[in-house]
KESE-939371 format. One line per field, with one value per atom (N, C-alpha, C, O, CB): residue number from 1; residue in one letter; atom name; x, y, z. Coordinates in Angstrom, 2 decimals, decimal comma, always signed. Glycine has a CB too. Layout:
// residues N
pos <- [NUM / ...]
code <- [A / ...]
site <- [CA / ...]
xx <- [X / ...]
yy <- [Y / ...]
zz <- [Z / ...]
This chain:
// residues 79
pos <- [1 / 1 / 1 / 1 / 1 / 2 / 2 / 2 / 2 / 2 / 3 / 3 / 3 / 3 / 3 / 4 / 4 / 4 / 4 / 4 / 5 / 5 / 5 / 5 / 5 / 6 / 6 / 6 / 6 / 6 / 7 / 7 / 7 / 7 / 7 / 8 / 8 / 8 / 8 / 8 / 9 / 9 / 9 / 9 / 9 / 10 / 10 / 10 / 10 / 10 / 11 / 11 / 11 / 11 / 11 / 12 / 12 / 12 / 12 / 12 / 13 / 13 / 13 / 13 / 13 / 14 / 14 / 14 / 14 / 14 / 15 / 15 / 15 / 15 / 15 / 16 / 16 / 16 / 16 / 16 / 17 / 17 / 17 / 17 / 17 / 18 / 18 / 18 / 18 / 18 / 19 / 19 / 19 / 19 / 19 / 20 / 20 / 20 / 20 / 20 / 21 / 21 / 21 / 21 / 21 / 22 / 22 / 22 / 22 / 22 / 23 / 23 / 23 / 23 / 23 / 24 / 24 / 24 / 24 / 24 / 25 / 25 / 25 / 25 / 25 / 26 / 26 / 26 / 26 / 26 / 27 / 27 / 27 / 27 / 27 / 28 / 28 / 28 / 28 / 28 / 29 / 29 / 29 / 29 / 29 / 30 / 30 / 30 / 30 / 30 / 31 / 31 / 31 / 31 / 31 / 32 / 32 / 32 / 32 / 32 / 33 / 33 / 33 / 33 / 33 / 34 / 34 / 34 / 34 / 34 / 35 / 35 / 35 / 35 / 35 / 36 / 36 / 36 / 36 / 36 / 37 / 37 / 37 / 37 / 37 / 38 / 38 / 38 / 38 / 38 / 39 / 39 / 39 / 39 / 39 / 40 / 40 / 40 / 40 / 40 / 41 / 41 / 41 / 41 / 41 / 42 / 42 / 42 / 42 / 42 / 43 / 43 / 43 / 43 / 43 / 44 / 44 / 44 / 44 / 44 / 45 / 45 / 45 / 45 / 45 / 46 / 46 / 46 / 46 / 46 / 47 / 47 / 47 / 47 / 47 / 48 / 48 / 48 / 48 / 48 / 49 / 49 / 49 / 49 / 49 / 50 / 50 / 50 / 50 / 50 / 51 / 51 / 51 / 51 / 51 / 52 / 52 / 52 / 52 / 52 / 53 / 53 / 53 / 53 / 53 / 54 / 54 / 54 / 54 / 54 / 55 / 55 / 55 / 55 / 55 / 56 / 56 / 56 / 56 / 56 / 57 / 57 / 57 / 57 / 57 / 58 / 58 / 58 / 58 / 58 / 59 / 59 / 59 / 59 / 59 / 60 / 60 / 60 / 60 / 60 / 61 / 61 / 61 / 61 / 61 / 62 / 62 / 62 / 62 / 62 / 63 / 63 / 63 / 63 / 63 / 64 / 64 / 64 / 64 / 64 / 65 / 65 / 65 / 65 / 65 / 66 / 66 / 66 / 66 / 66 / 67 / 67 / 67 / 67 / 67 / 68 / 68 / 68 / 68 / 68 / 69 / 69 / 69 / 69 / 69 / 70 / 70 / 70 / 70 / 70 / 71 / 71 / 71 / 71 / 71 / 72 / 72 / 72 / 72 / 72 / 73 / 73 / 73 / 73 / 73 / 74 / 74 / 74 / 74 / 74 / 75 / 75 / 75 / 75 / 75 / 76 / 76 / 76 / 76 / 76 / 77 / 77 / 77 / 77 / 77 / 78 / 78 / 78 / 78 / 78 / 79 / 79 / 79 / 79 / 79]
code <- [X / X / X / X / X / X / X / X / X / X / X / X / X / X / X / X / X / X / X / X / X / X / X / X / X / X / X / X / X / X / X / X / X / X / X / X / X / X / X / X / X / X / X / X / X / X / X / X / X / X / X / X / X / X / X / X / X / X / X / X / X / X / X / X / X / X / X / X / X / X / X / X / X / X / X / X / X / X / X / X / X / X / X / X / X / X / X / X / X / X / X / X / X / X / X / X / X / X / X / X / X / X / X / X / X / X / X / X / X / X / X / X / X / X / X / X / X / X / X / X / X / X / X / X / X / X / X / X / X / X / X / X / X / X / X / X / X / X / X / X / X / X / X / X / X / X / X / X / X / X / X / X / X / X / X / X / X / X / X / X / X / X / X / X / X / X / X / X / X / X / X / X / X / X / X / X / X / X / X / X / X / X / X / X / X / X / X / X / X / X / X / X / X / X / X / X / X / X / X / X / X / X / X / X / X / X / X / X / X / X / X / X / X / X / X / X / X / X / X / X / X / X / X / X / X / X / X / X / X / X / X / X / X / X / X / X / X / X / X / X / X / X / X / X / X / X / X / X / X / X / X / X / X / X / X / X / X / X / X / X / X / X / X / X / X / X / X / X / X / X / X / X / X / X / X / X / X / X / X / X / X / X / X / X / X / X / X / X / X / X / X / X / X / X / X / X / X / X / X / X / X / X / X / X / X / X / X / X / X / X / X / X / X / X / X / X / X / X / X / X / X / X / X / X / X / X / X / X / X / X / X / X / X / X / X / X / X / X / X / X / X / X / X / X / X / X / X / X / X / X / X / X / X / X / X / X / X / X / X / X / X / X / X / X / X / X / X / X / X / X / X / X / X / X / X / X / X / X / X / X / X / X / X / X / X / X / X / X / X / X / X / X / X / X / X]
site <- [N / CA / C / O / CB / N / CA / C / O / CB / N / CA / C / O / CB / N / CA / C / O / CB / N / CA / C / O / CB / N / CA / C / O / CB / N / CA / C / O / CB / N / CA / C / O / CB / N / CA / C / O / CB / N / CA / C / O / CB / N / CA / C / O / CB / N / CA / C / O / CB / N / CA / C / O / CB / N / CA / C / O / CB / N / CA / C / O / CB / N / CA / C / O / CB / N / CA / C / O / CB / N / CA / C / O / CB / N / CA / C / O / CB / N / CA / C / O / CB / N / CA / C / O / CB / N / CA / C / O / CB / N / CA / C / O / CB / N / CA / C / O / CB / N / CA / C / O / CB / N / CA / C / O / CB / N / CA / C / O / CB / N / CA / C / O / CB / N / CA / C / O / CB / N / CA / C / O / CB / N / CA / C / O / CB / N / CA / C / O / CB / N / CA / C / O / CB / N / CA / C / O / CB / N / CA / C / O / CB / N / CA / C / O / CB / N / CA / C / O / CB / N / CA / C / O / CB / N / CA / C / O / CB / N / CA / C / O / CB / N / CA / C / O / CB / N / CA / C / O / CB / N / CA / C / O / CB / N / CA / C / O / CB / N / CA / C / O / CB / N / CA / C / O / CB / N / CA / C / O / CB / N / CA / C / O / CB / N / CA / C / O / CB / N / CA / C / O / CB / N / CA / C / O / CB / N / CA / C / O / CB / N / CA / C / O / CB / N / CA / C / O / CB / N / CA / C / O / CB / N / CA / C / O / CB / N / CA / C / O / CB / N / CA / C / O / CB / N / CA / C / O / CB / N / CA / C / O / CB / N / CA / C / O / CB / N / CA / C / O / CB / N / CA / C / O / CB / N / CA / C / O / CB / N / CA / C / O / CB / N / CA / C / O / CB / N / CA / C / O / CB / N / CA / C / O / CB / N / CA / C / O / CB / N / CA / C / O / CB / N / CA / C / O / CB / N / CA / C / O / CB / N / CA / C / O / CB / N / CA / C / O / CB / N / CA / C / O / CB / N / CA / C / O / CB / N / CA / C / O / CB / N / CA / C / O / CB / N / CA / C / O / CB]
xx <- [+8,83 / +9,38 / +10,63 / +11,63 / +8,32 / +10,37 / +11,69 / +12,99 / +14,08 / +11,53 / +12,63 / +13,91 / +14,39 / +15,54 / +13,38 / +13,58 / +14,27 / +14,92 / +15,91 / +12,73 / +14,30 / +14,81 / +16,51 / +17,51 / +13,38 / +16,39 / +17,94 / +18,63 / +19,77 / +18,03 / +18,00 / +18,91 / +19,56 / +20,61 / +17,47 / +18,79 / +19,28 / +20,24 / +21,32 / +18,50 / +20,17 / +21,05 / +22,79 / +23,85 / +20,24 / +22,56 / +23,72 / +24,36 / +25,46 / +23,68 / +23,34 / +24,15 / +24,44 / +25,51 / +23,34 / +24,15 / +24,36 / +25,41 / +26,26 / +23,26 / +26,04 / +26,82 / +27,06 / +28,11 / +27,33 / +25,73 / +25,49 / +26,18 / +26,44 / +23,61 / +26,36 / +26,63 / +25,98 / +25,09 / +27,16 / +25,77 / +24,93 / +24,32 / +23,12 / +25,39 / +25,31 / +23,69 / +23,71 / +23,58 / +23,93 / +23,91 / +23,64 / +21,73 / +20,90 / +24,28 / +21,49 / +20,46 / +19,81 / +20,50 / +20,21 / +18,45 / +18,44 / +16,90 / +16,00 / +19,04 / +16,77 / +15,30 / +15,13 / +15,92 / +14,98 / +13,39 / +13,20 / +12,20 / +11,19 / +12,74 / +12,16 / +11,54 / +10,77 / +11,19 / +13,20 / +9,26 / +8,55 / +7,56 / +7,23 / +7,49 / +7,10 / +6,21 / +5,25 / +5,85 / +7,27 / +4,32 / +3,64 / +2,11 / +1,72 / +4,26 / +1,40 / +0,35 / -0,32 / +0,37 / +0,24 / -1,67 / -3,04 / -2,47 / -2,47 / -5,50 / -2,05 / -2,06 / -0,49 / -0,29 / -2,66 / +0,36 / +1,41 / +1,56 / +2,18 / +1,52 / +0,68 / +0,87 / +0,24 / +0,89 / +0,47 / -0,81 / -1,72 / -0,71 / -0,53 / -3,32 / -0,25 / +0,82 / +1,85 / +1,91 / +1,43 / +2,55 / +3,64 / +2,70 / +2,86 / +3,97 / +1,79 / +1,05 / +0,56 / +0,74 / +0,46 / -0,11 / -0,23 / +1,02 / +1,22 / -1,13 / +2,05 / +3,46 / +4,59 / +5,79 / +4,46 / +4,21 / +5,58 / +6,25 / +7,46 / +4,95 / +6,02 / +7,00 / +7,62 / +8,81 / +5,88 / +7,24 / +8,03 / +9,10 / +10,12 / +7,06 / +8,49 / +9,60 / +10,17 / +10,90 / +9,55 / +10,45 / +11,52 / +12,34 / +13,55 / +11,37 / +11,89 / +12,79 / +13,51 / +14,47 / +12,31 / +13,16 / +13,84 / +14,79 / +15,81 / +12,93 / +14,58 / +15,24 / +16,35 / +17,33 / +14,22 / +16,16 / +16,88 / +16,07 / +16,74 / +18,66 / +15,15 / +14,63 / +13,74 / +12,54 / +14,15 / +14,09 / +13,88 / +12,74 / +11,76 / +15,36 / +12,88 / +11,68 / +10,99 / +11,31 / +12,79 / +9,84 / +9,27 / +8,54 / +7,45 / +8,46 / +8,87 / +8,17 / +7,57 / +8,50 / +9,32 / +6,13 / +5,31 / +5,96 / +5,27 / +3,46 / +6,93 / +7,75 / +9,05 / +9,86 / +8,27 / +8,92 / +10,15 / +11,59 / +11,62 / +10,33 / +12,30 / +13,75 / +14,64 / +14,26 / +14,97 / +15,68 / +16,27 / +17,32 / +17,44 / +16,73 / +17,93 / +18,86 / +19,82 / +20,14 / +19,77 / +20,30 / +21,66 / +21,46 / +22,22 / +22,68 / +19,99 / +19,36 / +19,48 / +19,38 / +17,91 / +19,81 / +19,68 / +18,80 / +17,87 / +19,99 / +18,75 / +16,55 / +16,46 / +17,10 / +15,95 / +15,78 / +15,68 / +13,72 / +12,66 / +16,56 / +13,95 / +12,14 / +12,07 / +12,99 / +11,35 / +10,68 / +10,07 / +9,20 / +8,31 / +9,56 / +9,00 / +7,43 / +6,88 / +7,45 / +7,77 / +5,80 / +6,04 / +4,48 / +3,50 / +6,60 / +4,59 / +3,75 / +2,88 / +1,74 / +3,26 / +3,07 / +2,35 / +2,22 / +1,82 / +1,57 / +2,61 / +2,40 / +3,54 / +4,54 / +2,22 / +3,86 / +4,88 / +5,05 / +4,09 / +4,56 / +6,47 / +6,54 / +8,40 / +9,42 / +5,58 / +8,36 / +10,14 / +10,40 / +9,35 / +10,61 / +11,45 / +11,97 / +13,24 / +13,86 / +12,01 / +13,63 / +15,19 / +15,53 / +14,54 / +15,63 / +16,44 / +16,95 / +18,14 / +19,11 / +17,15 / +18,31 / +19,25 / +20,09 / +19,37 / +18,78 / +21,37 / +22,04 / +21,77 / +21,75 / +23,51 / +21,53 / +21,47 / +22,65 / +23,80 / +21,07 / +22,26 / +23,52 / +23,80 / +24,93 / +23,87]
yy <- [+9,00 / +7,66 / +7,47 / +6,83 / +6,59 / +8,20 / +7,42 / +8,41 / +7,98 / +7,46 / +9,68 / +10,48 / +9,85 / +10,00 / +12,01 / +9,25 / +8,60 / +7,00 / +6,32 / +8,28 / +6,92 / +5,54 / +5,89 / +5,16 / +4,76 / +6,73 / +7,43 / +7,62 / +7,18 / +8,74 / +8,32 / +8,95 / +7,50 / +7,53 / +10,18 / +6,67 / +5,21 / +5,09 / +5,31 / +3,87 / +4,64 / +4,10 / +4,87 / +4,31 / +4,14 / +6,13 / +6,76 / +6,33 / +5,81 / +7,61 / +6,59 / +6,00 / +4,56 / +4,41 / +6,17 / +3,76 / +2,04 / +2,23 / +1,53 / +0,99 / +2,97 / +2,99 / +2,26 / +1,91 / +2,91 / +2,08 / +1,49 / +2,60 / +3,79 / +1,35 / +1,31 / +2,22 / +2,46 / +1,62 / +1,95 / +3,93 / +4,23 / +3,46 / +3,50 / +4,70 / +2,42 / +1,22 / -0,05 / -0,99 / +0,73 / -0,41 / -1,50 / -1,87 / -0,96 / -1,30 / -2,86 / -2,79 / -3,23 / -4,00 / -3,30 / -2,90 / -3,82 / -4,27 / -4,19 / -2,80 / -4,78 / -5,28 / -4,12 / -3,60 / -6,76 / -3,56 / -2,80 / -3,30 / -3,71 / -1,30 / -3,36 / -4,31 / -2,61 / -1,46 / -5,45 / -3,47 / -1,88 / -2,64 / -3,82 / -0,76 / -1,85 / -2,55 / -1,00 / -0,10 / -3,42 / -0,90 / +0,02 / +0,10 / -0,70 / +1,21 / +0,70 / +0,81 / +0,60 / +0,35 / +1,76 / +0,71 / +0,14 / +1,44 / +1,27 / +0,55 / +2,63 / +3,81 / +3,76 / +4,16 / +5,41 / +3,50 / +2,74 / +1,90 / +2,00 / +1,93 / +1,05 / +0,24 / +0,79 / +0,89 / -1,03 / +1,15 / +1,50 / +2,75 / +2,57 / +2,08 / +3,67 / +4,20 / +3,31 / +3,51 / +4,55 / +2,42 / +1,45 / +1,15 / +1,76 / -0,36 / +0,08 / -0,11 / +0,76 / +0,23 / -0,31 / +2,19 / +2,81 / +3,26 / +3,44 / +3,77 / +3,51 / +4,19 / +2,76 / +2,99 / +6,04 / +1,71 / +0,56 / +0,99 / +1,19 / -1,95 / +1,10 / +0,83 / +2,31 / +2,37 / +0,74 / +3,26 / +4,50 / +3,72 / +3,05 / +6,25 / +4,07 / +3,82 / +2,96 / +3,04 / +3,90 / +1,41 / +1,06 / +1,74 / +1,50 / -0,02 / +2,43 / +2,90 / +3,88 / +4,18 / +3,17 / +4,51 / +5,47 / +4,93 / +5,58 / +6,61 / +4,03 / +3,67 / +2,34 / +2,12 / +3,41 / +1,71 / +0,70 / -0,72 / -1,73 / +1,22 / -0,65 / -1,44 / -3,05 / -2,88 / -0,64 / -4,04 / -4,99 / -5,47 / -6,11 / -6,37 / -5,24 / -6,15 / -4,59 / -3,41 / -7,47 / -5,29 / -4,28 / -5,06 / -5,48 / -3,42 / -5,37 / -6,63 / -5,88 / -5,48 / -8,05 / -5,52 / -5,36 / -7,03 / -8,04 / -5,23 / -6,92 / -7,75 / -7,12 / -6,23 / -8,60 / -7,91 / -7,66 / -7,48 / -7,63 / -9,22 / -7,26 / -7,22 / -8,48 / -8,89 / -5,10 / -8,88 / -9,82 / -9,33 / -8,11 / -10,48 / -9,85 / -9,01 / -8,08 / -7,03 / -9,98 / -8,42 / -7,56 / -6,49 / -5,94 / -8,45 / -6,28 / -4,82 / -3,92 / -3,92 / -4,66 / -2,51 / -1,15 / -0,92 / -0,90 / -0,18 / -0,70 / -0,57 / +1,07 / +1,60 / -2,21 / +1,39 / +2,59 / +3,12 / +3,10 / +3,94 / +3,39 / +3,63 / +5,31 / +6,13 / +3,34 / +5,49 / +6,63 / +7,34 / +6,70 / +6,24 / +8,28 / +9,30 / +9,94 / +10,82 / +10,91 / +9,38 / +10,20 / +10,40 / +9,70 / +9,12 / +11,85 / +12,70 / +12,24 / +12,67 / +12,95 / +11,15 / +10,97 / +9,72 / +9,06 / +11,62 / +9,04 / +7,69 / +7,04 / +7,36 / +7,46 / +5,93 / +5,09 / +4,17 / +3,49 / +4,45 / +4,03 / +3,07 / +2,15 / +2,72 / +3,02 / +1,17 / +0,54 / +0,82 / +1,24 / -0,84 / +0,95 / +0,70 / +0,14 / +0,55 / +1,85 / -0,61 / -1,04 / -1,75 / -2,26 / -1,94 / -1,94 / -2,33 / -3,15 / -2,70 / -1,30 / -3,93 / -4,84 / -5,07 / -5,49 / -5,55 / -4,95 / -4,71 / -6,15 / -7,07 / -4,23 / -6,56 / -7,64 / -8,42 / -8,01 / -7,39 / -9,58 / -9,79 / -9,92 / -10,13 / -11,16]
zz <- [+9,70 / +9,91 / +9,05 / +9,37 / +9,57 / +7,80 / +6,99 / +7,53 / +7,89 / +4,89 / +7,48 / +8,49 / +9,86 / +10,28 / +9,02 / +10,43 / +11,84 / +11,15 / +11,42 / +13,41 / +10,61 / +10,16 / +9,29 / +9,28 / +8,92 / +8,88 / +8,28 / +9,13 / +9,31 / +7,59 / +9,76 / +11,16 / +12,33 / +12,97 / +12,34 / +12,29 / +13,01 / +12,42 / +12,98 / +12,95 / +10,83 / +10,03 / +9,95 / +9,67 / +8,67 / +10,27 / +10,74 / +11,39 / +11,22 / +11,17 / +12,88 / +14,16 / +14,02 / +14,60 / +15,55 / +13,69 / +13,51 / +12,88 / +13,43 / +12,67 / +11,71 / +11,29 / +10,08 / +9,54 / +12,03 / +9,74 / +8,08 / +7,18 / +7,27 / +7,54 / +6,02 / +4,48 / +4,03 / +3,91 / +3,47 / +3,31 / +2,19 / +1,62 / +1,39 / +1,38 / +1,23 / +0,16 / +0,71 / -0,08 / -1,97 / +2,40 / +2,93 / +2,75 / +2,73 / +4,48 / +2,68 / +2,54 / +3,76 / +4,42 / +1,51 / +4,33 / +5,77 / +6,04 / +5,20 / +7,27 / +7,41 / +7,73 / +8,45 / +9,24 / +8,56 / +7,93 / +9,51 / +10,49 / +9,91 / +9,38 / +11,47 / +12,72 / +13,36 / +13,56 / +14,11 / +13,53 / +13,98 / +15,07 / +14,89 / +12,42 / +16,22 / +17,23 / +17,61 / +18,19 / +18,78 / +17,37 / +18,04 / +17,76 / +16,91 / +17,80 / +18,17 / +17,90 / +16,45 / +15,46 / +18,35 / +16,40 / +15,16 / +13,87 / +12,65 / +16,01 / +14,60 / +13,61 / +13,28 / +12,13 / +14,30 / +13,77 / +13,30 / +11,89 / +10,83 / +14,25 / +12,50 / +11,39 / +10,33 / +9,29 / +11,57 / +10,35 / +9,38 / +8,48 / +7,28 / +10,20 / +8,99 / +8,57 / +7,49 / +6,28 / +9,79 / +8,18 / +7,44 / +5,83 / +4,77 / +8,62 / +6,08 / +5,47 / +4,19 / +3,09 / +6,25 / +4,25 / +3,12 / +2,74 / +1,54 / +3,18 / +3,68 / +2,69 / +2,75 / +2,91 / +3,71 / +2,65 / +3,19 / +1,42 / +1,57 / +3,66 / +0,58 / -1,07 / -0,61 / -0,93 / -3,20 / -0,09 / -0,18 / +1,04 / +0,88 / +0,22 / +2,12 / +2,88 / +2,90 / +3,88 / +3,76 / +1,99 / +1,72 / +0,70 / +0,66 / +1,52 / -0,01 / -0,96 / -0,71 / -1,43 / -1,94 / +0,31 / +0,65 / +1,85 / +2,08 / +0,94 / +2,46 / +3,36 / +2,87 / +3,59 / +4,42 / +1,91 / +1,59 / +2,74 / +2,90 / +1,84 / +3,20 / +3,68 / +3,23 / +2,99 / +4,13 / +3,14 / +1,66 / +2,66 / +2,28 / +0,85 / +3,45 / +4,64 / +5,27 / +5,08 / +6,42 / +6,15 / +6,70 / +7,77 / +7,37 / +5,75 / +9,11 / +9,76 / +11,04 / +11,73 / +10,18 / +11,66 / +12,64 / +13,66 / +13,75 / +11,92 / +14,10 / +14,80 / +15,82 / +15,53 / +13,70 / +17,10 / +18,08 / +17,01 / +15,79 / +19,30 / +17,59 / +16,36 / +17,27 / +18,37 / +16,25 / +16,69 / +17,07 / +18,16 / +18,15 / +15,96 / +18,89 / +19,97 / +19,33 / +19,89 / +20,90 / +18,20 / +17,67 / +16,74 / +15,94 / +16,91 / +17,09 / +16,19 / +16,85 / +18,08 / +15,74 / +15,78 / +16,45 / +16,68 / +15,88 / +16,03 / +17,64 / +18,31 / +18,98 / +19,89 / +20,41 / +18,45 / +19,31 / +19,85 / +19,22 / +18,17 / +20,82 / +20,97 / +20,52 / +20,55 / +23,06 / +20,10 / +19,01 / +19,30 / +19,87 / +17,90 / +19,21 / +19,47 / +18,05 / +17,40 / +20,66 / +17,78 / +16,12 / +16,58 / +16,32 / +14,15 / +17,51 / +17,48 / +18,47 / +18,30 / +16,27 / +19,93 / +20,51 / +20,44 / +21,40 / +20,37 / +19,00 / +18,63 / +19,14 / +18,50 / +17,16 / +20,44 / +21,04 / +20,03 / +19,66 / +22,41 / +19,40 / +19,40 / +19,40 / +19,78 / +18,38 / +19,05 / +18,60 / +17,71 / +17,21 / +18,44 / +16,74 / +15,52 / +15,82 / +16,81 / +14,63 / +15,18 / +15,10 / +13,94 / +13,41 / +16,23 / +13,43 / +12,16 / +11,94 / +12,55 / +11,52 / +11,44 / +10,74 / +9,53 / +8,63 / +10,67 / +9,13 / +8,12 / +7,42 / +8,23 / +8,45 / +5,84 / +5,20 / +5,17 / +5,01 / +4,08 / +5,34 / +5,32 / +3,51 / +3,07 / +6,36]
């Protein structure tokens, strides 16, 4: 998760130390995932939020397979 979540942040065309929201929709093991690692993967991601929520229209959204597991991610630069 936190490598795809880098890899977005590329393509979006964030800065190195923008900081952002990440917006996630997918399944029970999903979350449960977020959940035991959410302090890593904000830290590694610069992510100050972490929201099991739709993303707002002007997010980089991209849909995910992490291993079978469907789900959204998309992300938002702070303002």
């Amino acid at each position: 998760l936190v490598h795809r979540i880098q890899n977005m942040r590329r393509a979006a065309d964030f800065d190195i130390a923008d900081r952002i929201i990440t917006y996630y929709q997918g399944d029970e093991n999903l979350s449960e995932v977020v959940r035991v690692h959410s302090d890593y993967i904000r830290q590694e991601t610069l992510s100050d939020e972490l929201l099991e929520a739709p993303a707002p229209s002007d997010a980089h959204s991209e849909d995910q397979n992490f291993d079978g597991i469907k789900a959204t991610v998309a992300l938002v630069r702070k303002a």
